[in-house]
LORO-553118 format. One record per residue (C-alpha): residue number from 0; residue in three letters; x, y, z. Coordinates in steps of 0.001 Angstrom, whole numbers. Each point is the difference from the previous one (the first is absolute). Layout:
<atoms>
n/res/xx/yy/zz
NUM/ALA/X/Y/Z .
...
</atoms>
This chain:
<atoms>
n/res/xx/yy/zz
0/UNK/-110017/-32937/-25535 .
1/UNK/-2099/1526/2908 .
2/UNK/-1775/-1897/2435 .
3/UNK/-3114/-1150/-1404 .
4/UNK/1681/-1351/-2768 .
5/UNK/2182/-1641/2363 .
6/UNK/-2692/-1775/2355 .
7/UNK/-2138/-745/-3318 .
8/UNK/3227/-2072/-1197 .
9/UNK/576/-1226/3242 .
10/UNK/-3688/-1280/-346 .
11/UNK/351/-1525/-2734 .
12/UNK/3145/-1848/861 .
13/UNK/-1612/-1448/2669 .
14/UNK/-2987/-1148/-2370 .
15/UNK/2223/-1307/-1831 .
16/UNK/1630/-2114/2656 .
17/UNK/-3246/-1152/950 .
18/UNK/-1250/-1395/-3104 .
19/UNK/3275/-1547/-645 .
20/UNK/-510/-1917/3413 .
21/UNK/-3554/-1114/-1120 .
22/UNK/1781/-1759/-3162 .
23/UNK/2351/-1677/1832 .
24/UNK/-2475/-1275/2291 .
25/UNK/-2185/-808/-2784 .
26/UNK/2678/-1674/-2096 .
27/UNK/745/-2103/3607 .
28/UNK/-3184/-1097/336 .
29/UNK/-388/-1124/-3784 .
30/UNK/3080/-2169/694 .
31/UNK/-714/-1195/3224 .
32/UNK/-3550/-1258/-2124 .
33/UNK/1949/-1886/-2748 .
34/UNK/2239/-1831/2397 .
35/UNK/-2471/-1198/1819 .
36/UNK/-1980/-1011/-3108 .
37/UNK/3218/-1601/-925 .
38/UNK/522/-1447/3107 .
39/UNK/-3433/-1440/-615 .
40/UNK/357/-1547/-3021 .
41/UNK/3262/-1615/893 .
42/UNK/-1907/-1539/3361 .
43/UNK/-2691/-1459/-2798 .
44/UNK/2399/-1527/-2553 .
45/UNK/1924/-1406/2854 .
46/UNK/-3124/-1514/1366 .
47/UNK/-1089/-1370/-3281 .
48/UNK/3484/-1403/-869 .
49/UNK/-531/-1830/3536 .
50/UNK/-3533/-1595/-1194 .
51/UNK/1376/-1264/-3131 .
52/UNK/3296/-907/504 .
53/UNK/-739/-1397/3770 .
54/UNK/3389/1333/878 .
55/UNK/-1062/1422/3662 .
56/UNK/2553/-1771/1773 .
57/UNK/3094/1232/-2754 .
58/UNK/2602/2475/614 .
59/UNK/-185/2790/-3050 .
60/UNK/2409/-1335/-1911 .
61/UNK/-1210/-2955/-674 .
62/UNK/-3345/1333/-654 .
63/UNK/2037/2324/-2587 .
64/UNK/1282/-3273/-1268 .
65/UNK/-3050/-1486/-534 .
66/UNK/-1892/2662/-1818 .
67/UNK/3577/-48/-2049 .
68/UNK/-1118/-3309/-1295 .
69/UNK/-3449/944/-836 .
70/UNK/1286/2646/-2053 .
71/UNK/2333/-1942/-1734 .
72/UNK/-2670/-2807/-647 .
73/UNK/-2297/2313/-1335 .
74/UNK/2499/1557/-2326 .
75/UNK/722/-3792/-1343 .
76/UNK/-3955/-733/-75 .
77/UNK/-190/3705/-2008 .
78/UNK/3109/-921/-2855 .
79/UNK/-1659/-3675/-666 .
80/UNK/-3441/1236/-950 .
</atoms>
């Protein structure tokens, strides 16, 4: 291979490189987006669960425990109709 050949591939290597650090900065971005969308959502149902349940002043658990029940209760209210 003579020279040219060799800086053309050498070019192209490099291009290559590039682009492949664009996609991984792209992909990073796109998940950085959907966690915080997710983080989002989680903040809102947590907030609503708060409203409804008036459990602001309960450790997680028994916030867990409580929407347990409502589950349950619905499932019962859903096999008697």
């Amino acid at each position: 291979m003579n020279e040219r050949d060799e800086q053309r591939l050498q070019k192209t290597r490099d291009k290559i490189a590039q682009m492949k650090t664009v996609e991984q900065s792209i992909l990073a971005r796109d998940k950085k987006q959907q966690r915080k969308e997710r983080t989002r959502r989680l903040i809102q149902s947590g907030a609503l669960a708060e409203k409804y349940l008036h459990c602001e002043n309960m450790p997680p658990s028994e916030v867990e425990k409580a929407l347990k029940r409502l589950i349950e209760n619905d499932k019962n209210t859903c096999k008697q109709l």
